[in-house]
C-alpha positions in Angstrom: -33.8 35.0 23.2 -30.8 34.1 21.7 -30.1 31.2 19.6 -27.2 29.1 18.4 -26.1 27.8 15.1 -24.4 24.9 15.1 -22.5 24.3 11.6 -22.5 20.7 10.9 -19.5 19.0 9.5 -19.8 16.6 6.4 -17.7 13.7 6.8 -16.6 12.1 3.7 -16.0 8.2 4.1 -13.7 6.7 1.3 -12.5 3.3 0.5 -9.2 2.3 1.9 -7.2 2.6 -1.4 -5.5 5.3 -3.1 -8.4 5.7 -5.9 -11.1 5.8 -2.9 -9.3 8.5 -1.1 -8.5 9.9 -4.3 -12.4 10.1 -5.0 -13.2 11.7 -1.2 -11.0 14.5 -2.2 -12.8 15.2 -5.3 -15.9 15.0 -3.7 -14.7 16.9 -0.5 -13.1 19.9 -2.7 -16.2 19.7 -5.1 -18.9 19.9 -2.4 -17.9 24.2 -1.9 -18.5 23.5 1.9 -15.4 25.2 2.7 -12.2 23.0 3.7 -12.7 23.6 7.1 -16.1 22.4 7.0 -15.3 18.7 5.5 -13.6 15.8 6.7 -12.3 12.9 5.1 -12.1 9.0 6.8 -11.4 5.8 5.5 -13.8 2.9 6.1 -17.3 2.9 8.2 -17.5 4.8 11.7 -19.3 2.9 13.9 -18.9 5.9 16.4 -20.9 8.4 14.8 -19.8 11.8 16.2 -22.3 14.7 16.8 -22.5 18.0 14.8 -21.3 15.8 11.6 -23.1 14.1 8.7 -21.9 11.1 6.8 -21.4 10.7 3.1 -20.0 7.9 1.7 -17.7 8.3 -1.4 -17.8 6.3 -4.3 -14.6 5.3 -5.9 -13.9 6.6 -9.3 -11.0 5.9 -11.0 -11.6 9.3 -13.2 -12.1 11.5 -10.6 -8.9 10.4 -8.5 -6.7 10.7 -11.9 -8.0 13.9 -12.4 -7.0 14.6 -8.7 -3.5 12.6 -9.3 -2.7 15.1 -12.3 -3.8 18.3 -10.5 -0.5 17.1 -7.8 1.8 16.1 -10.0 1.3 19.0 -11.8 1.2 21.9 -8.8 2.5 20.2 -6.4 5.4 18.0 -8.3 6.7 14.7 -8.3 7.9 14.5 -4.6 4.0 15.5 -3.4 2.9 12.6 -5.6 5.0 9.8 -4.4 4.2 11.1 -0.6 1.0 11.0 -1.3 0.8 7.7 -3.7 3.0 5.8 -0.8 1.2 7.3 2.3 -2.3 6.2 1.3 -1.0 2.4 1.3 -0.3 2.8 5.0 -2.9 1.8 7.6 -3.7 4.6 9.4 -7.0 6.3 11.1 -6.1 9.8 9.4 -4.0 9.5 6.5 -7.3 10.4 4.2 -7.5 13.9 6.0 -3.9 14.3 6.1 -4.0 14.0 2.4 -6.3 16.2 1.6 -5.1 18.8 4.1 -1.7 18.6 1.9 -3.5 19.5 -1.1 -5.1 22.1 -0.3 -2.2 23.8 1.4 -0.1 22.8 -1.2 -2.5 24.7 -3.7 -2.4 27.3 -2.2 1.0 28.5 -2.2 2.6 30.3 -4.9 4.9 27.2 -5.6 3.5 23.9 -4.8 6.3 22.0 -4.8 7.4 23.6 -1.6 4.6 21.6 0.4 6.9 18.6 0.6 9.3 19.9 2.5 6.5 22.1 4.8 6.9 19.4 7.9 6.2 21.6 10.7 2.4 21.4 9.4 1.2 18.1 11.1 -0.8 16.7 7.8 2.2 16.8 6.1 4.7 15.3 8.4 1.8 12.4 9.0 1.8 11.8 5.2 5.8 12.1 5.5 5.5 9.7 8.1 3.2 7.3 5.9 5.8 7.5 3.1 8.7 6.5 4.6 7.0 3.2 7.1 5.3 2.8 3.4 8.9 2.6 1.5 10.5 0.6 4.1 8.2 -2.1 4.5 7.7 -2.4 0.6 12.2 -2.3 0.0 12.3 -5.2 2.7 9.7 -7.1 1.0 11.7 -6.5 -2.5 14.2 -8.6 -0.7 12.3 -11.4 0.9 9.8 -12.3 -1.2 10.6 -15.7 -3.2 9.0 -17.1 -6.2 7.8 -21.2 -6.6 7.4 -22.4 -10.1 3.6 -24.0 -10.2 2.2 -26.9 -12.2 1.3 -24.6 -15.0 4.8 -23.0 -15.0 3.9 -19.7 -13.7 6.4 -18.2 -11.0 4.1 -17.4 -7.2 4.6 -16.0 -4.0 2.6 -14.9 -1.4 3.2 -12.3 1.2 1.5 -10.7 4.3 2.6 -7.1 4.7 1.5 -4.8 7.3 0.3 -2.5 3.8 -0.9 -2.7 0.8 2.5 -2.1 -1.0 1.6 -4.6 -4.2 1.5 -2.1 -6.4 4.7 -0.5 -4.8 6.6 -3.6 -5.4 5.6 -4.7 -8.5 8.0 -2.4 -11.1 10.7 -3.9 -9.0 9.9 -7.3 -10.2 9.0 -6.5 -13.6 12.1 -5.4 -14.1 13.8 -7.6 -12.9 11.6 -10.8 -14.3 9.9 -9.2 -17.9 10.0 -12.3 -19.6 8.3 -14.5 -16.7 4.8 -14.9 -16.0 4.4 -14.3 -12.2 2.3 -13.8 -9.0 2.5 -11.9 -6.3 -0.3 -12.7 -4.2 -1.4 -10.9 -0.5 -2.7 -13.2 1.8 -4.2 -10.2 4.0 -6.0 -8.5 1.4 -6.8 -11.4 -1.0 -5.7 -9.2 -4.1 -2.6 -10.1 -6.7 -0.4 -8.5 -8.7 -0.2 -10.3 -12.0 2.6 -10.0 -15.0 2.0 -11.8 -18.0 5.2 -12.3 -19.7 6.4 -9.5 -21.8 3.8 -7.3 -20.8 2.5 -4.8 -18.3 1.5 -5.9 -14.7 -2.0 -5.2 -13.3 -3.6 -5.8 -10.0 -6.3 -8.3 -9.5 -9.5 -7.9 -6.9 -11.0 -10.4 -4.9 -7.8 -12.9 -6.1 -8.8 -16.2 -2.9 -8.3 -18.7 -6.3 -3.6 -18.3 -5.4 -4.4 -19.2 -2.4 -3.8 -22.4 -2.7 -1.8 -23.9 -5.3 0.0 -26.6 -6.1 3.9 -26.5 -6.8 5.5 -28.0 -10.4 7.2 -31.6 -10.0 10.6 -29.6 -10.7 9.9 -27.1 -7.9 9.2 -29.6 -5.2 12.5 -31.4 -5.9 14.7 -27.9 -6.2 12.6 -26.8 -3.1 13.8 -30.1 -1.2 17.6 -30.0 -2.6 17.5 -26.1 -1.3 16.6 -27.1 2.4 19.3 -29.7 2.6 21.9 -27.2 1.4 20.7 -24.5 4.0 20.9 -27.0 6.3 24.4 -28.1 5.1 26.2 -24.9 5.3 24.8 -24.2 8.7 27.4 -23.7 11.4 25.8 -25.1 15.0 28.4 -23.7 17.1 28.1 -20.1 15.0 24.1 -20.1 15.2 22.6 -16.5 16.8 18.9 -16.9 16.8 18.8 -13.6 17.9 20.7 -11.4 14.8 18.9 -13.5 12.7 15.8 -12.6 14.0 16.7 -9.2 14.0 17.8 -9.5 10.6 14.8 -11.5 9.1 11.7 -11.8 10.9 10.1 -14.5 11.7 6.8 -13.1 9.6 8.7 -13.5 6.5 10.1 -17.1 7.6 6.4 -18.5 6.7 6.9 -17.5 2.5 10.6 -18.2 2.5 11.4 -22.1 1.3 14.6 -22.3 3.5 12.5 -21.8 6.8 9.2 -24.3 5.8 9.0 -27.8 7.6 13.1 -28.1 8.6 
């Protein structure tokens, strides 16, 4: 009689943020299974698949720098921002995709050339990533607007499709060093924070800027802005339709101009 072996594959299943994928990798490259023997998934399958067992990574900040500093330093600074930008994207396979990059990019005599491999499929999806990534974190560079609150620190909420905080948040530190300010996501109830004059940093589990109250100042430049924008508008000139195109109506909800007119 014959019999058959079934190998079974181990599924790594890693939080949804750059240090949890980060983490899976580590564990996935540590574990000596053999790359094609692993798997890597973000979040909790509720349809377990058969020949595979589950193992739930942990994140760990020190074992997902360690990984960060292994591709910035083989696979260079283009592999780093792919990857950086991609794993803020939601997206079923962007953890395997990730990983599938490394280890191809280690593999080559000069890692740096995996960036521009796109005919492999893991890399054009983490391509892919990079760019929706960069797009939808440059337009919100562009809509988001700060309120001054009661206790003079400068707020504003959005509700992007990914988690491009920390993407967006040099921008405004450059641009506002010696304000304190808020950046707060609605969909993910995490802020970036920026004390003034010093470095920004990303805050868990933020619900308490979800609802605050604006400064006495604020309310009365808010109301003197809305009059203006509704001053300068042309009826006869109005296009609903290029300016939908140009400004969506799911930034309208953050944007003072567009609230209660």
């Amino acid at each position: 009689m014959s019999s058959c072996h079934c190998l079974m594959i181990r599924v790594f299943q890693c939080e949804d943020t750059l240090t949890g994928i980060l983490s899976g990798v580590y564990d996935a490259w540590s574990s000596r299974l053999g790359h094609r023997n692993v798997r890597l998934q973000t979040g909790d399958n509720e349809n377990m698949e058969l020949f595979c067992e589950y193992e739930q990574t942990v994140p760990d900040l020190e074992k997902a720098e360690k990984v960060l500093r292994t591709i910035y330093k083989k696979l260079g600074e283009e592999a780093y921002e792919m990857i950086a930008y991609a794993a803020v994207c939601p997206h079923s396979g962007k953890a395997d995709a990730i990983y599938r990059m490394i280890v191809i990019g280690l593999s080559l005599p000069d890692g740096r050339e995996i960036s521009r491999m796109l005919t492999q499929p893991d890399v054009q999806l983490v391509f892919e990533l990079r760019r929706k990534a960069w797009h939808i974190a440059h337009r919100y560079m562009g809509f988001v607007r700060f309120r001054e609150l009661k206790n003079g620190v400068l707020f504003s909420e959005i509700d992007a499709e990914a988690d491009i905080l920390a993407l967006i948040a040099p921008h405004f530190a450059d641009r506002l060093p010696l304000e304190n300010w808020v950046v707060y996501d609605r969909r993910r109830k995490k802020a970036v924070v920026h004390p003034a004059q010093k470095s920004w940093m990303i805050l868990e589990e933020a619900e308490a800027f979800a609802d605050l109250g604006n400064s006495d100042e604020e309310a009365y430049y808010e109301s003197l802005w809305k009059v203006f924008h509704r001053a300068i508008g042309i009826a006869s000139r109005r296009n609903a339709g290029l300016q939908m195109s140009q400004l969506p109506r799911k930034f309208r909800q953050f944007m003072n101009e567009f609230v209660d007119l």
